[in-house]
PAKOL-128485 format. One record per residue (C-alpha): residue number from 1; residue in three letters; x, y, z. Coordinates in steps of 0.5 Angstrom, whole numbers, always signed. Each point is the difference from the previous one (the first is absolute). Layout:
// PAKOL-128485
NUM, ala, X, Y, Z
...
This chain:
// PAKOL-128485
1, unk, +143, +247, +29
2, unk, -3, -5, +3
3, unk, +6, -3, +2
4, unk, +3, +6, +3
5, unk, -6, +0, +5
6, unk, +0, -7, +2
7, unk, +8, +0, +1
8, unk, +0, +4, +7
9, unk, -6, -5, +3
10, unk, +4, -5, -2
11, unk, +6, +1, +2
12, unk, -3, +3, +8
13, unk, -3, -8, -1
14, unk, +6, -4, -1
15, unk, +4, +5, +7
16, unk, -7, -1, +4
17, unk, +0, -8, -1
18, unk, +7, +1, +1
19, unk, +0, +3, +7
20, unk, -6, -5, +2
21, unk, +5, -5, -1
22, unk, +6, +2, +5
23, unk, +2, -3, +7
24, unk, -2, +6, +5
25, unk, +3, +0, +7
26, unk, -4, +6, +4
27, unk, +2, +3, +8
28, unk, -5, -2, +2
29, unk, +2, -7, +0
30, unk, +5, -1, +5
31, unk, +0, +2, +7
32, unk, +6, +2, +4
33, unk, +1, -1, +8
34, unk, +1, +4, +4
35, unk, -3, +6, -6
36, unk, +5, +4, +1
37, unk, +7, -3, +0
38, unk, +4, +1, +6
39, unk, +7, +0, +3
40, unk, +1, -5, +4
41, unk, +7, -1, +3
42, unk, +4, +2, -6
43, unk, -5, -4, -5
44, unk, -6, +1, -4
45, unk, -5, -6, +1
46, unk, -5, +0, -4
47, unk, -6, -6, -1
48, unk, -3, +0, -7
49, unk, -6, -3, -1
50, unk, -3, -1, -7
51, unk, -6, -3, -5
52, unk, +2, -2, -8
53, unk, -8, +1, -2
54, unk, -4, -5, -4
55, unk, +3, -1, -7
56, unk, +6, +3, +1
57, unk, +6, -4, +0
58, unk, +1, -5, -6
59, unk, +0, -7, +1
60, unk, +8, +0, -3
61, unk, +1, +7, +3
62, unk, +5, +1, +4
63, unk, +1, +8, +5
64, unk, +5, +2, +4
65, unk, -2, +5, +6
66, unk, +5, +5, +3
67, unk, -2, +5, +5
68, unk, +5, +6, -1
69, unk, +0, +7, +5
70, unk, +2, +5, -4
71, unk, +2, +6, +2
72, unk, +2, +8, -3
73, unk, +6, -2, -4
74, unk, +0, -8, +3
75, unk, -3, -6, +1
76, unk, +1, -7, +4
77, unk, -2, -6, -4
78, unk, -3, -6, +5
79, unk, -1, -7, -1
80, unk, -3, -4, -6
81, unk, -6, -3, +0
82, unk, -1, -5, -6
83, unk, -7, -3, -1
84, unk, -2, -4, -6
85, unk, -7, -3, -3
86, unk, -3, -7, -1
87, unk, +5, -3, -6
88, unk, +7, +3, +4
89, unk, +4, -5, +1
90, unk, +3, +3, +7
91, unk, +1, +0, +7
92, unk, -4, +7, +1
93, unk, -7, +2, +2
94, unk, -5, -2, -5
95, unk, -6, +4, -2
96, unk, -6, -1, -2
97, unk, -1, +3, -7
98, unk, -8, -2, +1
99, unk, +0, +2, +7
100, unk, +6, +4, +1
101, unk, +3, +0, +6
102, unk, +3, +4, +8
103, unk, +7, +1, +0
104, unk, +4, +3, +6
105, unk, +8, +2, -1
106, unk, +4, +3, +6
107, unk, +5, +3, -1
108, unk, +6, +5, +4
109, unk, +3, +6, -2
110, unk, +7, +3, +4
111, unk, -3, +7, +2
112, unk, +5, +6, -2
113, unk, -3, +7, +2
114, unk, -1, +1, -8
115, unk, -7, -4, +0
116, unk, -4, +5, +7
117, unk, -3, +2, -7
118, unk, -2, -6, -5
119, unk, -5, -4, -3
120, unk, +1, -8, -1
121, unk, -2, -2, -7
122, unk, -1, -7, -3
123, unk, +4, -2, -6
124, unk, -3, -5, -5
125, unk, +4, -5, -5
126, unk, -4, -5, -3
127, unk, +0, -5, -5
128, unk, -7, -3, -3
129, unk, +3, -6, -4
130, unk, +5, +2, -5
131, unk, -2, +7, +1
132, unk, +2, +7, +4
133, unk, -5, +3, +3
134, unk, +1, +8, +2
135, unk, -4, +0, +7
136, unk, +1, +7, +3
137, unk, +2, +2, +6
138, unk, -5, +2, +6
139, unk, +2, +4, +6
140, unk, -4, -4, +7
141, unk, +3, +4, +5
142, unk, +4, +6, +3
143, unk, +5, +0, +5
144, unk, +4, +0, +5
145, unk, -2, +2, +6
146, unk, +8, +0, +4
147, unk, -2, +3, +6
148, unk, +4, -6, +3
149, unk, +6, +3, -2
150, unk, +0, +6, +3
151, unk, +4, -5, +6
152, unk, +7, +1, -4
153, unk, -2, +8, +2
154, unk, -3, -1, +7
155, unk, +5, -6, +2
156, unk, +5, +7, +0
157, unk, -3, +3, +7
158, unk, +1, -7, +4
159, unk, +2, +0, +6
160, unk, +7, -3, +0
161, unk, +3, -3, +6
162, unk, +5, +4, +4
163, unk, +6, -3, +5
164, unk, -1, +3, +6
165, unk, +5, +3, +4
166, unk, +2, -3, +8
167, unk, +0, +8, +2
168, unk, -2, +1, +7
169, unk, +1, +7, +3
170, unk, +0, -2, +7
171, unk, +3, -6, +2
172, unk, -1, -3, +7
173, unk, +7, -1, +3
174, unk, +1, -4, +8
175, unk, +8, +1, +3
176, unk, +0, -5, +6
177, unk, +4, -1, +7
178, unk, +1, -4, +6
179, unk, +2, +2, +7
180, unk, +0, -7, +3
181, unk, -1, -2, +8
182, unk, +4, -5, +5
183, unk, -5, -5, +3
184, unk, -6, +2, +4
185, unk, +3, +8, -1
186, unk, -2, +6, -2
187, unk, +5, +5, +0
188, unk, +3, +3, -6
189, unk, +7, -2, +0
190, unk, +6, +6, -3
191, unk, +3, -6, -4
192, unk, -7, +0, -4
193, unk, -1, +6, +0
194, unk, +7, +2, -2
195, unk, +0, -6, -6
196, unk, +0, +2, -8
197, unk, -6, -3, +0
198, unk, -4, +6, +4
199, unk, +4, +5, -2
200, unk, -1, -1, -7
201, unk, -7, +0, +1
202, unk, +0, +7, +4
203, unk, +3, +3, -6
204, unk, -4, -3, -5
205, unk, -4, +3, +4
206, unk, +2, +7, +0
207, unk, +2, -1, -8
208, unk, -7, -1, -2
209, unk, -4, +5, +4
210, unk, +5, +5, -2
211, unk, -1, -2, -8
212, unk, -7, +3, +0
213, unk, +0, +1, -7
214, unk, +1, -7, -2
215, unk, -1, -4, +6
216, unk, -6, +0, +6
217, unk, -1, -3, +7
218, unk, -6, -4, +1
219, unk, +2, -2, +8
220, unk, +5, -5, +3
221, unk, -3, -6, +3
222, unk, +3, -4, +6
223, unk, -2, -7, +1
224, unk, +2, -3, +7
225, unk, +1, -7, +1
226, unk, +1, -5, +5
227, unk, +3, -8, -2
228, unk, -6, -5, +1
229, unk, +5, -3, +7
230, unk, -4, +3, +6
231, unk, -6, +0, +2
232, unk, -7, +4, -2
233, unk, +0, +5, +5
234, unk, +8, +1, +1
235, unk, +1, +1, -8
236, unk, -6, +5, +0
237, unk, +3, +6, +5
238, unk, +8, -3, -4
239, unk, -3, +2, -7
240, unk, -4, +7, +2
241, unk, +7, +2, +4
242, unk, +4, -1, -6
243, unk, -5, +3, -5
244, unk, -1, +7, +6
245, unk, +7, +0, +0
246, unk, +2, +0, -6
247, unk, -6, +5, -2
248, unk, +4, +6, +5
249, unk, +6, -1, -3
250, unk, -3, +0, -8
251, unk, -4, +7, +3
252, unk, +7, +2, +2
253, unk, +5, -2, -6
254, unk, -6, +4, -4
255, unk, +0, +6, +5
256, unk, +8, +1, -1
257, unk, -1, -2, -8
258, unk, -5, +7, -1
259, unk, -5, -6, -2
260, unk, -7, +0, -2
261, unk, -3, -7, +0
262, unk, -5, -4, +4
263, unk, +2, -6, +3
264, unk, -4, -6, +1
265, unk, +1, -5, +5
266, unk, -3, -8, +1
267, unk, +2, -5, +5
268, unk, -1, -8, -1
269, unk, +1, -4, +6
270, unk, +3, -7, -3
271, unk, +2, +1, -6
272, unk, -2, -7, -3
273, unk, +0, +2, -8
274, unk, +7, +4, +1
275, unk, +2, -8, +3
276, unk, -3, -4, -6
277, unk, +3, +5, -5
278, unk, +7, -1, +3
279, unk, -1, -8, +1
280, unk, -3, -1, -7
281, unk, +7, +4, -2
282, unk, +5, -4, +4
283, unk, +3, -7, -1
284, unk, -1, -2, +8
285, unk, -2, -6, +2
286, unk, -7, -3, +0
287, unk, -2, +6, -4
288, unk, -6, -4, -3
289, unk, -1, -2, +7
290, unk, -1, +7, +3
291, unk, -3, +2, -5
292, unk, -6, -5, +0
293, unk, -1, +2, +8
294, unk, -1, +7, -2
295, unk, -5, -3, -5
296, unk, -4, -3, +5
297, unk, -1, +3, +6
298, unk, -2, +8, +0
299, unk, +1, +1, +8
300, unk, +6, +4, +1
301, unk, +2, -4, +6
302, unk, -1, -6, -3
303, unk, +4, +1, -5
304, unk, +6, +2, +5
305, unk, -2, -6, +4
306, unk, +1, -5, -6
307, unk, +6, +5, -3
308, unk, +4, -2, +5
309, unk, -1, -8, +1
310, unk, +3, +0, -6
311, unk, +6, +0, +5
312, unk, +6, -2, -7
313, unk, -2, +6, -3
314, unk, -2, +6, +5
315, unk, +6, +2, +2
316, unk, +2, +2, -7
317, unk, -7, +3, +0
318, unk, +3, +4, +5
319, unk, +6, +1, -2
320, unk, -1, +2, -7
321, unk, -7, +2, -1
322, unk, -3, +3, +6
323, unk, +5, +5, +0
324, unk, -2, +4, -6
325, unk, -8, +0, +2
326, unk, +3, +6, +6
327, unk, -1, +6, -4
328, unk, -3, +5, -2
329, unk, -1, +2, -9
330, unk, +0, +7, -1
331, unk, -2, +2, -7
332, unk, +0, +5, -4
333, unk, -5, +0, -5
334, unk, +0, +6, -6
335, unk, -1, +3, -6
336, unk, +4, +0, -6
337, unk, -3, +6, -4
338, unk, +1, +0, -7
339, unk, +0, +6, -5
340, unk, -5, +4, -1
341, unk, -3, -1, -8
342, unk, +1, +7, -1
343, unk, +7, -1, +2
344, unk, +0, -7, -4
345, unk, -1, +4, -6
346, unk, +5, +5, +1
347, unk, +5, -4, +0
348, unk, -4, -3, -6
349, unk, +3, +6, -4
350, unk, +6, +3, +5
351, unk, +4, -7, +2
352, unk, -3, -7, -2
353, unk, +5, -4, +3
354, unk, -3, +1, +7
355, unk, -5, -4, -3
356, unk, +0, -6, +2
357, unk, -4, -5, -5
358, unk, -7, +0, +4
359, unk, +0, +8, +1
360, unk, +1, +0, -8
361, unk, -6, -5, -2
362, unk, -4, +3, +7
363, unk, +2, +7, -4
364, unk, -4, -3, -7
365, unk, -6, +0, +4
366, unk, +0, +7, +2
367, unk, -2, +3, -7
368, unk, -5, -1, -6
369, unk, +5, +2, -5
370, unk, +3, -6, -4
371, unk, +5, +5, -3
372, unk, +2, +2, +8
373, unk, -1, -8, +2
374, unk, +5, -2, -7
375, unk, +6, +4, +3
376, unk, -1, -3, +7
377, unk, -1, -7, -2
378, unk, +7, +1, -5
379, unk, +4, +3, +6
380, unk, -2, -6, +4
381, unk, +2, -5, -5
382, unk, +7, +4, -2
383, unk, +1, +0, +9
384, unk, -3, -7, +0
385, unk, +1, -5, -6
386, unk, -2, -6, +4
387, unk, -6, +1, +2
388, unk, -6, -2, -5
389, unk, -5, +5, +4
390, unk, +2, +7, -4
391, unk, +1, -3, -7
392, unk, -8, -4, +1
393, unk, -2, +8, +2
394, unk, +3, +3, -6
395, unk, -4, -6, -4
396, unk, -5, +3, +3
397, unk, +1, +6, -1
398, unk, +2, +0, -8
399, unk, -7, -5, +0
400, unk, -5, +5, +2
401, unk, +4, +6, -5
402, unk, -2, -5, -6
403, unk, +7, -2, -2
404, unk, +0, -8, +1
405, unk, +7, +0, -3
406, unk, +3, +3, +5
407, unk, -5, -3, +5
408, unk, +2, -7, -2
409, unk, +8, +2, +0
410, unk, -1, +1, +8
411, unk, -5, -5, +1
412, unk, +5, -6, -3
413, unk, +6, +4, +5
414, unk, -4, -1, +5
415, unk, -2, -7, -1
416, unk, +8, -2, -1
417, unk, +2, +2, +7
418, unk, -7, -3, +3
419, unk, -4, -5, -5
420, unk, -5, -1, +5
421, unk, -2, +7, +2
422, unk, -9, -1, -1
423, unk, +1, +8, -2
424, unk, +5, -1, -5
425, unk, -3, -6, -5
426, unk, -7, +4, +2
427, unk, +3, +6, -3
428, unk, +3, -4, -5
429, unk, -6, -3, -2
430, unk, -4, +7, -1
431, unk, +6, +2, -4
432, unk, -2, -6, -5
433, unk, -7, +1, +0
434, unk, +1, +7, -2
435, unk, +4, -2, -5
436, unk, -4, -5, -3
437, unk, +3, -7, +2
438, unk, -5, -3, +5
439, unk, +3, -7, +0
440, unk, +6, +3, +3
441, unk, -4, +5, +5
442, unk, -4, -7, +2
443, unk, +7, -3, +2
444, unk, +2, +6, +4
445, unk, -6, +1, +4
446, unk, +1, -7, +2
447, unk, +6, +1, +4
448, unk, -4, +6, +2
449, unk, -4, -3, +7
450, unk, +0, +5, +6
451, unk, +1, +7, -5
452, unk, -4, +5, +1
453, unk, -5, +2, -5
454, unk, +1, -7, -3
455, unk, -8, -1, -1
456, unk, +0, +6, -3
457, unk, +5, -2, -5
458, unk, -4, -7, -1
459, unk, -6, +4, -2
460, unk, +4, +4, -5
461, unk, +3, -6, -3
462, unk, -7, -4, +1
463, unk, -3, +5, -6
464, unk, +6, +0, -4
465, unk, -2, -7, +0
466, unk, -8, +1, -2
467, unk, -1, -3, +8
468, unk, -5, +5, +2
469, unk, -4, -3, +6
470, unk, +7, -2, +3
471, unk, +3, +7, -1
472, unk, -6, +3, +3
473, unk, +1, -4, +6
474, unk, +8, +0, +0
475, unk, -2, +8, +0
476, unk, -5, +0, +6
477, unk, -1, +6, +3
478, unk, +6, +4, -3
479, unk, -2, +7, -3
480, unk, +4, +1, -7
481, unk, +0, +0, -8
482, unk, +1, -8, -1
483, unk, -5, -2, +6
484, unk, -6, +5, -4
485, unk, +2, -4, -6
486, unk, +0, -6, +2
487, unk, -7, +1, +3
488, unk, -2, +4, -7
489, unk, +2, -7, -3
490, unk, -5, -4, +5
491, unk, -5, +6, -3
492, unk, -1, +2, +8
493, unk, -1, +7, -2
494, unk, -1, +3, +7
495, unk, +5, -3, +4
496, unk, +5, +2, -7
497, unk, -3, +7, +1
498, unk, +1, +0, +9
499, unk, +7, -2, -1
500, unk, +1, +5, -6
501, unk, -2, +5, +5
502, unk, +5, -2, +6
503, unk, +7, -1, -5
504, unk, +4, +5, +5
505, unk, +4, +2, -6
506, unk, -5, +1, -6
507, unk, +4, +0, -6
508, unk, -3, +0, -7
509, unk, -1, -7, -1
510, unk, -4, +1, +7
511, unk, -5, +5, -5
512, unk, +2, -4, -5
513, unk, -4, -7, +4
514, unk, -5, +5, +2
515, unk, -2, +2, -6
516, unk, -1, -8, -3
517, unk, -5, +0, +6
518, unk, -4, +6, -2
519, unk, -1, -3, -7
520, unk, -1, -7, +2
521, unk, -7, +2, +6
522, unk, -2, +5, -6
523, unk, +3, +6, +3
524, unk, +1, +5, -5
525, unk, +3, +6, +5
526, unk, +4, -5, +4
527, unk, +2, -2, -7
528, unk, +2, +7, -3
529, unk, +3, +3, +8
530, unk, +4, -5, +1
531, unk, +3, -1, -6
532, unk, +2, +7, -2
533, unk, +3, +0, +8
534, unk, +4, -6, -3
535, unk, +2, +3, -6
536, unk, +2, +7, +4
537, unk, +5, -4, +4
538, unk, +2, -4, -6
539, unk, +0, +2, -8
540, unk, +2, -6, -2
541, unk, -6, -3, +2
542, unk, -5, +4, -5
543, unk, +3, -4, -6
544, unk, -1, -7, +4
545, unk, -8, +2, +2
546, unk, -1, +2, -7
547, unk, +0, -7, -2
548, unk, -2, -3, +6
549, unk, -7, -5, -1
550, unk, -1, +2, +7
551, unk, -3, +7, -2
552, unk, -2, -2, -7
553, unk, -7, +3, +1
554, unk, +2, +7, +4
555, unk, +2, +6, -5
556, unk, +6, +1, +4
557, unk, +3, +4, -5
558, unk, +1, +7, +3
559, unk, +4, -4, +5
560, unk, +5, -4, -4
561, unk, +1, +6, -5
């Protein structure tokens, strides 16, 4: 009887002494930084410090530390670290067994999008001599905060860079003429008159004002002239003669034409530029010479004094070169008037081939429907094979619709006709980041100088790397997801929250932004109205905020539901 009474004291005494004796790790041991792990350019960081406590590990012991982040239906091993105590032959860190010892692992997780809802634990493998000791496992942290990775979805709405069409609707047009003179004469003469050269301007004439739908008038200009061999006052009455003559009869060619157009009129006395021109053209003797003359002196009549010493070379001046300074230049200036965009798109779905190639790309620019802009680009490059602008528009296009492959398959058409286009490799490159491989978006950004949006782009690829502060510089004042994420990055929560506001297509990830704003300053009603805006415009977004950190302690339930 007595036995059976002490047998339940004795054996609860041998489990107590047993337990006494067992080597205990507790969480409160180790310290994590950051405290929650966080997502930082496609990896997990973690700095582990930790205290083995007096007595702990044994002189001939021996434990092996491994940070593991374990996730629903999953985990991810990291580094090993091995210590060992005081009688250990080996070339790991020593621990005190009186005094026990600080250790710090750092170790590095690859992210996938499983571990947004983790925990890191610390297993333990340890030998006290001979023997296997059983440690348990601790959890010492949660994890991970992957707003960071939002860029593979914020890269998306990019600006891209186009390449621009040469379309001018109104191009400046000149027709020129000249009626020439005899010497020191200012009568029109039949033969000039009568010349190809006149009658084909006054048609020209007639042509243009006629074709009022594509052409237009904007005056005719009369430059009268006398050559630089007389004097001052005889070449000033010779010039206006000839520009007053010449103006009646352009008056009267219009009044028989049925011509509406202003005539401008000017008169030089000594064509002095209208001489160097034609020197500096001509292969005439001393040429250089005549030239420095005309460089040094700048009084009309000293010029002609010292022209005509030049005796071995001024009788062909006067032959060859003066002659063709008595005239008056008629010029028709006009407007070539292009299609009107409404027409241009007519023919987009009536008659494309009376397009030319910068008609089409200018008609890509005169809508917002990428499925409209798919069917122009393809109608340019069908009619334009040659020119790389239409496929880097369709890269464009395809981009900005999410489809990378076919996005890519155009960008590299593109860039196989012109490699050196910026827009291209910066397409190119955009197309890279969003499909993950950020070395070969690096190497086509750098081929991209001078492209449009090319900071932007820079930014994105700045936070793919974990480069914040050089994201949000690259970003500067820009107004999209990716700018808002970078200065969400940097904790600079207001300036997140103004440019969030002034995205000019908010999107759901723009709600989405916003909401991680709301649940970082503390902002439950930002929080609950952004996120239920995200989630209206994109359902898919609910599943992710459902493990999302960032709304750990919100009741977000009745949105992600």
């Amino acid at each position: 009887m007595i036995k059976k009474l002490h047998l339940p004291l004795l054996m609860a005494l041998v489990v107590a002494f047993a337990s006494c004796g067992k080597p205990e790790l507790k969480p409160e041991y180790f310290t994590t930084n950051p405290q929650v792990l966080e997502a930082v350019a496609g990896k997990v960081p973690v700095t582990i410090n930790g205290t083995f406590p007096e007595k702990f590990l044994k002189k001939k012991g021996v434990i092996k530390v491994t940070p593991v982040l374990k996730w629903n239906g999953g985990e991810a091993k990291g580094d090993v670290f091995t210590y060992q105590g005081e009688k250990v032959e080996g070339n790991n860190p020593t621990i005190s067994y009186k005094m026990g010892g600080n250790i710090t692992m750092k170790t590095t997780f690859n992210y996938i999008p499983e571990m947004a809802k983790s925990e890191l634990w610390l297993e333990f493998d340890a030998k006290f001599g001979k023997k296997t000791v059983d440690i348990p496992a601790i959890k010492i942290a949660d994890g991970v905060i992957s707003t960071s990775e939002l860029v593979n979805k914020t890269v998306g709405t990019a600006n891209t860079a186009d390449s621009k069409d040469k379309f001018q609707r109104i191009i400046a047009q000149e027709e020129e003429a000249n009626i020439m003179f005899l010497i020191q004469q200012a009568n029109l003469r039949s033969s000039e008159l009568n010349s190809d050269q006149i009658k084909n301007f006054n048609q020209t004439v007639s042509d243009v004002y006629a074709d009022k739908k594509g052409k237009k008038i904007n005056n005719i200009e009369i430059s009268a002239y006398a050559s630089p061999d007389g004097g001052v006052k005889l070449n000033t009455g010779l010039s206006e003669n000839r520009e007053k003559n010449t103006v009646n009869y352009m008056n009267k060619q219009l009044k028989k034409a049925e011509v509406e157009a202003a005539v401008e009129s000017n008169a030089t006395a000594q064509d002095w530029e209208g001489f160097q021109e034609l020197v500096s053209a001509s292969d005439i003797q001393d040429k250089e010479l005549i030239l420095r003359v005309l460089s040094m002196y700048q009084d009309p009549e000293q010029r002609e004094t010292e022209i005509k010493n030049i005796s071995s070379v001024y009788k062909t001046l006067a032959d060859e070169i003066l002659p063709q300074l008595r005239r008056s230049r008629l010029t028709l200036n006009y407007d070539l008037i292009g299609k009107s965009d409404e027409e241009i798109m007519q023919f987009v779905d009536s008659d494309p081939k009376q397009l030319n190639v910068e008609e089409l790309l200018y008609a890509g620019t005169l809508t917002n429907d990428n499925a409209k802009r798919e069917k122009i680009y393809k109608l340019a490059v069908s009619q334009y094979p040659n020119d790389y602008r239409a496929y880097n528009n369709l890269c464009e296009v395809y981009y900005q619709n999410g489809d990378y492959g076919q996005a890519e398959s155009y960008g590299k058409k593109a860039a196989n006709i012109n490699g050196n286009a910026p827009e291209v490799n910066m397409n190119l490159g955009l197309v890279a980041l969003a499909k993950g491989d950020e070395a070969t978006a690096e190497s086509y950004f750098g081929k991209a100088s001078g492209a449009e949006n090319l900071n932007e782009a820079m930014g994105n690829l700045y936070i793919a790397q974990g480069q914040y502060e050089r994201a949000v510089n690259a970003f500067g004042d820009a107004k999209t997801n990716s700018a808002a994420l970078a200065q969400i990055l940097t904790k600079d929560y207001n300036k997140a929250k103004s440019t969030l506001s002034g995205v000019e297509n908010p999107d759901a990830y723009t709600d989405y932004l916003m909401a991680i704003v709301g649940a970082r300053t503390n902002n439950s009603t930002m929080v609950t109205n952004s996120l239920s805006s995200a989630v209206k415009k994109d359902a898919s977004l609910a599943k992710y905020a459902e493990t999302d950190i960032e709304f750990a302690k919100y009741d977000i339930s009745g949105i992600v539901k």
